[in-house]
C-alpha positions in Angstrom: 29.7 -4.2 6.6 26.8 -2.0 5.5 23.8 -3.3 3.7 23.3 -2.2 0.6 19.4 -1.4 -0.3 17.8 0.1 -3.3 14.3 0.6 -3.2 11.5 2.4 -5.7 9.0 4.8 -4.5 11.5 6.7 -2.2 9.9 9.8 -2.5 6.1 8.4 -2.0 4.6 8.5 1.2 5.3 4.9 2.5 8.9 5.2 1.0 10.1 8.3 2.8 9.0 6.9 6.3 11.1 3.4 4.8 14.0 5.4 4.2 13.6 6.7 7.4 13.7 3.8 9.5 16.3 1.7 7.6 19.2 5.1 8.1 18.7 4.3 11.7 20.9 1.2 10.9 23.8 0.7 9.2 23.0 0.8 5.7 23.8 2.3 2.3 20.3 3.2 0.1 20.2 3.9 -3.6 16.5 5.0 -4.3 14.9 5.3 -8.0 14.2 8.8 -9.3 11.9 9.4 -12.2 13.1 13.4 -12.0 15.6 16.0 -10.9 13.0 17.3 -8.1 12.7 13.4 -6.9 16.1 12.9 -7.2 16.8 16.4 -4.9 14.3 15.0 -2.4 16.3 11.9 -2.4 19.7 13.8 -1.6 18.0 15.6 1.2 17.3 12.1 2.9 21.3 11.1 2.2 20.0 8.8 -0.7 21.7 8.0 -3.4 19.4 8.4 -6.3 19.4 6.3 -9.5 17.8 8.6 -12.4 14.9 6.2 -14.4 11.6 4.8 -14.0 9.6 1.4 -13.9 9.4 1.2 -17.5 13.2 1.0 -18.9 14.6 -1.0 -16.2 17.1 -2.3 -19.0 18.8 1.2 -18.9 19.9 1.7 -14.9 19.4 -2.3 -14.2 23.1 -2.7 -13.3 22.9 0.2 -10.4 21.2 -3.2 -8.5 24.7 -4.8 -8.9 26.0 -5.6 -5.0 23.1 -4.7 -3.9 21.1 -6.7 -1.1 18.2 -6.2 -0.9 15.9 -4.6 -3.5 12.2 -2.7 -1.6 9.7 -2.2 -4.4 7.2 0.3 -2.9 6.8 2.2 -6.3 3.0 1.8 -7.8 0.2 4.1 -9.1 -1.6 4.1 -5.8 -5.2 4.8 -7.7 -8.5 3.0 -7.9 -9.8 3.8 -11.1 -8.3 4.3 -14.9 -7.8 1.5 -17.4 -6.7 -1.9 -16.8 -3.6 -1.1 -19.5 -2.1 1.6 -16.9 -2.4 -0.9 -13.4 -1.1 -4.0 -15.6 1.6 -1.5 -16.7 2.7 0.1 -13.7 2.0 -2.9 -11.1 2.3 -5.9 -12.7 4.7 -5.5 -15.8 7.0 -3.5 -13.6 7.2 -5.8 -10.9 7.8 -8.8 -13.1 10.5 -6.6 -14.6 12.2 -5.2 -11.7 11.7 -9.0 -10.2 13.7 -10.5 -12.7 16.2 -7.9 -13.1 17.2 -8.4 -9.5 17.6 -11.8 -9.8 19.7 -11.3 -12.8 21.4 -9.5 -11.4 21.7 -11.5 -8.2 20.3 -9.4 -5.7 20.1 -11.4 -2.1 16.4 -10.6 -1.3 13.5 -9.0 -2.9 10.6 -7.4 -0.8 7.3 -6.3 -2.4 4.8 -4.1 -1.3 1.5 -5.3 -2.1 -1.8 -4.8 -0.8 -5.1 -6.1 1.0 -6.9 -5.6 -1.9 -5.9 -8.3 -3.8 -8.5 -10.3 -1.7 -11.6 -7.8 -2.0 -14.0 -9.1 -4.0 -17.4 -9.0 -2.6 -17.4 -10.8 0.7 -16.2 -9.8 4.2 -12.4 -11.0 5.1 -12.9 -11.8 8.6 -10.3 -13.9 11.1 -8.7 -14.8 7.6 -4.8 -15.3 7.3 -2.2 -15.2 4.7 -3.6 -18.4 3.5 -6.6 -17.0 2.1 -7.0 -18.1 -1.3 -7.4 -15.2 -3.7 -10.6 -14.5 -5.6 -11.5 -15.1 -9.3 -11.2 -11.1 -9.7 -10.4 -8.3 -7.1 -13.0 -5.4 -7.1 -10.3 -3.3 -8.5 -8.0 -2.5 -11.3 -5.5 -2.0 -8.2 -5.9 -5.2 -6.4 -6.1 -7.2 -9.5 -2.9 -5.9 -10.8 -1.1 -6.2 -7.5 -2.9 -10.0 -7.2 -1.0 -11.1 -10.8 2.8 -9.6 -9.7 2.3 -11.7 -6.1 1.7 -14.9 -8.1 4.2 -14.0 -10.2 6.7 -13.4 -8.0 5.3 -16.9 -5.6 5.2 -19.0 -9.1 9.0 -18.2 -10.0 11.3 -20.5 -9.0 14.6 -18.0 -7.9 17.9 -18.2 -6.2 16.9 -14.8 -5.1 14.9 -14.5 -1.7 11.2 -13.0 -1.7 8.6 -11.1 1.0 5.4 -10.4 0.0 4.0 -7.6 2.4 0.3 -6.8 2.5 -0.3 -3.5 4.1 -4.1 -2.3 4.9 -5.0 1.2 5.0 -2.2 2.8 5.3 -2.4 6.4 7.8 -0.3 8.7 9.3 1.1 12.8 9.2 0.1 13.7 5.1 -2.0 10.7 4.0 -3.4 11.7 1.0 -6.7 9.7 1.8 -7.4 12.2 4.5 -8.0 15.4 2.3 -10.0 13.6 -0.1 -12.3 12.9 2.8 -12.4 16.2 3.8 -13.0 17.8 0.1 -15.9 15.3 -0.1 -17.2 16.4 3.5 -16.8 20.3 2.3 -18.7 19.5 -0.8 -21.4 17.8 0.9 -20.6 14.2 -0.8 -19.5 12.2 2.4 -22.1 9.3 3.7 -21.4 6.4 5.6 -22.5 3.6 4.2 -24.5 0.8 6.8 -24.1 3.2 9.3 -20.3 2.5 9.3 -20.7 -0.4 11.5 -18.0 -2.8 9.2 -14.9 -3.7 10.9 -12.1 -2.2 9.8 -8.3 -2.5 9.6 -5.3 0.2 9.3 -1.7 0.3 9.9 0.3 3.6 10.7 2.9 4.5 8.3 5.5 3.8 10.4 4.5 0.3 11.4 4.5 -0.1 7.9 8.5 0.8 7.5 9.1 -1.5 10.6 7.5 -4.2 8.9 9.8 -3.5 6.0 12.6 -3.0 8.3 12.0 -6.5 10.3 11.6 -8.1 6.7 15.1 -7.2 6.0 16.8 -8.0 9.8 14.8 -11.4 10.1 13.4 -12.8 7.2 16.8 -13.1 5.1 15.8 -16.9 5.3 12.0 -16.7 4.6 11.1 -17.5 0.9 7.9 -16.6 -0.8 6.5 -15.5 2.6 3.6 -13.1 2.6 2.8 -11.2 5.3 -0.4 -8.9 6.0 0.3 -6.2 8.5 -1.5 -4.4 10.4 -2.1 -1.8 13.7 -3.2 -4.7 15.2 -6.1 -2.5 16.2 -9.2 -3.6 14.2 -12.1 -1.2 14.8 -15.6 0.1 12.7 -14.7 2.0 9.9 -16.8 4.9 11.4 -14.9 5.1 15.2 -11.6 4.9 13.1 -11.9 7.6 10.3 -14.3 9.6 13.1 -11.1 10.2 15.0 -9.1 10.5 11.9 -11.5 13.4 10.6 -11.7 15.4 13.7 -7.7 15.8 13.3 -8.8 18.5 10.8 -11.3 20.1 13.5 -14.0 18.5 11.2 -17.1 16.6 12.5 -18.1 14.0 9.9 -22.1 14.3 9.0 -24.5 11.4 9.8 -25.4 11.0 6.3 -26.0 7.3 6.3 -26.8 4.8 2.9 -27.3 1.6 2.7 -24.5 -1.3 1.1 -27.1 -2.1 -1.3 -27.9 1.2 -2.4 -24.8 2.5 -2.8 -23.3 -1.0 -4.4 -26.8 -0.4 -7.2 -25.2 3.6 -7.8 -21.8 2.7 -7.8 -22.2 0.3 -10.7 -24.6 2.3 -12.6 -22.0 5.4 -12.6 -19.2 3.2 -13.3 -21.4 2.2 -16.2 -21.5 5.8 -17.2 -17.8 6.8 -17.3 -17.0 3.7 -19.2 -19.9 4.5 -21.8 -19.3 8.1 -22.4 -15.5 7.6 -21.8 -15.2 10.3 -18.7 -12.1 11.0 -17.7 -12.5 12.4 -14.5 -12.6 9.9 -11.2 -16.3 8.6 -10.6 -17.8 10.2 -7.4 -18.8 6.3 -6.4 -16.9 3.6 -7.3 -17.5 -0.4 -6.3 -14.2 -0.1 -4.6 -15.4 3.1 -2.8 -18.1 1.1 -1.3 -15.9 -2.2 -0.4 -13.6 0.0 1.5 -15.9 1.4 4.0 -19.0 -1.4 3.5 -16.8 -4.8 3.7 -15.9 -6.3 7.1 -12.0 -7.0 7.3 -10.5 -9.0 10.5 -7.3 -9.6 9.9 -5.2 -12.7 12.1 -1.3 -11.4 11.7 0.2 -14.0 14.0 2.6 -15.3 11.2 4.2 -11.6 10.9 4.5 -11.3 14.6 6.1 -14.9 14.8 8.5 -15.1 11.8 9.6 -11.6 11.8 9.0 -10.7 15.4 6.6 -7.5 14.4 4.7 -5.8 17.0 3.3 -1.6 15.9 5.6 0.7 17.3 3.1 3.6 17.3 0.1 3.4 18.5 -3.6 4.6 17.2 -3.7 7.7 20.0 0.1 8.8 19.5 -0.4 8.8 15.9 -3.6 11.0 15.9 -1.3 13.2 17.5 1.1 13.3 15.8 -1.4 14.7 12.2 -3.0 16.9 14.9 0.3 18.4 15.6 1.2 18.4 11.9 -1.7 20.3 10.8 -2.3 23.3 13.3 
């Protein structure tokens, strides 16, 4: 019998590779669409797509009927903005879509969350899923992604949860990569400590395998949460070095110090919230943490209860955005 999936965020950039991997198997996928031009793209990829969006769940709610397993992947994947859109559009609809599916009495609910909701201000290294969270994430992001995980860990449900914690998440049309490179061309690219903080990523694809392992052999977990990872860990500056150079780019050797860029990035944070500017900060606190904060990451729990290991590795997958952009 096929298994019936319906997942948000199908047209994203994690959600296509998802969809992907899980029509390799024998499944039936209903994907949310928040517009014709989603809902196309969904067609394309032999989804069937459910026309609505995070906010009136109440309207499509009983397209989860029969269904399986529920993947929500859909989230404002953004670092700055007002705490009313990330509590809106990560925590509110998580909680809704949560309960909905249990309602409705979906079998198992996976939700993509984040490493951020551990970055505060000190390194995460050799840590594992029993980390205890901090008083407040450095971001709007992490924060609102922190409060649906303890939501969905504090509910008692018949329904069956995954937590998944992706890092940086790379791969053939990351967004993250042109924003490097615009800041490069403009001249506003600097490592910060000389890039010397370790690092973690996770290729696209390992990411969907994750998701697809979650589904094929953790039916029985509960409440687990799972970081995952390339299982690659490097310094930020020998990763995103070779990541750059995909674009025939050579990063400067502009170089700043944590502290330095920690004093400007709150002191222009300061600035947009005072004068109420509406463009993105050139520097934000998150900025800094991303490429200034050591993160070591010990996934033996994902490798032993769902039986992950990457399925790309760091050299095919430079490759692979080589390819995709000459």
């Amino acid at each position: 019998m096929k298994k019936k999936i319906f997942i948000t965020g199908g047209t994203g950039f994690l959600g296509q590779e998802v969809i992907k991997r899980l029509q390799k198997e024998n499944v039936e996928i209903k994907g949310l669409a928040r517009s014709q031009k989603s809902a196309m793209l969904l067609e394309e990829m032999n989804v069937r797509p459910v026309i609505g969006n995070m906010e009136n769940i109440s309207e499509w709610k009983n397209e989860l009927q029969s269904q399986d397993v529920v993947i929500h992947c859909a989230a404002p994947v953004e670092f700055w903005g007002p705490w009313s859109k990330f509590r809106k559009g990560i925590t509110d609809a998580t909680i809704n879509l949560f309960t909905a599916s249990e309602q409705i009495g979906v079998k198992q609910f996976i939700f993509i969350s984040s490493e951020s909701v551990l970055q505060n201000k000190k390194d995460l290294i050799d840590i594992d899923e029993t980390e205890p969270y901090p008083q407040e994430p450095n971001s709007y992001y992490g924060k609102a992604k922190m409060l649906a995980e303890k939501y969905i860990r504090n509910t008692s449900s018949q329904m069956k949860s995954i937590i998944i914690r992706p890092t940086f998440i790379w791969g053939k049309g990351v967004k993250a990569l042109d924003t490097i490179i615009n800041k490069i061309q403009s001249n506003d690219f600097m490592w910060i400590d000389q890039g010397k903080a370790m690092f973690e990523m996770v290729h696209v694809k390992n990411v969907a395998q994750a998701i697809y392992l979650a589904i094929a052999n953790g039916i029985d977990k509960d409440k687990g949460i799972y970081f995952v990872t390339d299982d690659n860990p490097q310094p930020v500056r020998s990763f995103l070095t070779k990541l750059i150079q995909t674009q025939s780019v050579e990063p400067p050797s502009k170089n700043i110090s944590k502290s330095l860029a920690l004093i400007l990035a709150n002191i222009i944070e300061r600035i947009w919230k005072i004068f109420k500017i509406k463009s993105i900060p050139p520097i934000t606190r998150f900025d800094v943490a991303f490429v200034a904060m050591s993160r070591k990451y010990n996934i033996s729990k994902i490798k032993k209860d769902l039986q992950y290991k990457p399925i790309i590795n760091e050299m095919e997958g430079l490759k692979e955005i080589k390819k995709y952009n000459d």
